[in-house]
C-alpha positions, 0 to 999 in steps of 0.5 A: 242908926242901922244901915239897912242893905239895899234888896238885891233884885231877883234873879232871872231864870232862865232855861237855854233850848239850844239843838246844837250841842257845843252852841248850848254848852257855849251859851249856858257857860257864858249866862250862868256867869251872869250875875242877873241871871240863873240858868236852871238848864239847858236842853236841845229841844223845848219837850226835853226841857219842860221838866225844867219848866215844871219847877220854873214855869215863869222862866225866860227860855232862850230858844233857837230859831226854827230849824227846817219844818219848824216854825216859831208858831209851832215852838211857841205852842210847844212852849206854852203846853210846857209853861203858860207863863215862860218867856221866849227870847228867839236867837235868829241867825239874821234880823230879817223881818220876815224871821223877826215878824213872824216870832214877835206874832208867835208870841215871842217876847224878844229876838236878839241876833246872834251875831250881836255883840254876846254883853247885849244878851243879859239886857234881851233877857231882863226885856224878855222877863219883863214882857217888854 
């Protein structure tokens, strides 16, 4: 009898929308040795990112929160012209409910702290993948 080689599960991709520059090359390091995940890119905004997006619309996209005059609204609807079927895990500076509130009603399907310890961050974005 053969023994049949179990299927690994798919890999989530997973596009990093970081402004700042050593932040987003921190956070791309750290993913892309992720065996779960595959970073297809990283661009400081959503617009320079949706060329990514066009070759992996269903990617979950790690975004920062709203800088100044931003809103999550506002990067949501960015988000869904470049892909409707991405997911947005939101990195919020603090949990607070206002913040957390207002990108669950944008349409963001997670917010992980980032302060929070960085192991978590592979479990926010498989919930992020799944919707959940």
């Amino acid at each position: 009898m053969t023994a049949v080689d179990p299927i690994s599960p798919a890999r989530i991709p997973v596009v990093i929308v970081q402004r700042h520059r050593v932040l987003r090359d921190a956070v791309h390091r750290w993913l892309a040795s992720e065996p779960t995940l595959d970073v297809v890119g990283a661009e400081p905004s959503v617009g320079m990112a949706s060329s990514l997006l066009a070759h992996e619309p269903a990617a979950v996209v790690v975004v920062d929160e709203p800088a100044a005059g931003q809103s999550a609204g506002g990067i949501m609807l960015e988000l869904r012209a470049a892909s409707s079927t991405a997911r947005a895990v939101m990195l919020v500076g603090a949990p607070d409910v206002a913040t957390v509130s207002a990108a669950i009603n944008a349409g963001v399907a997670a917010v992980q702290c980032r302060g929070t310890d960085i192991a978590g961050w592979p479990v926010a974005l498989a919930s992020g993948a799944n919707g959940e």
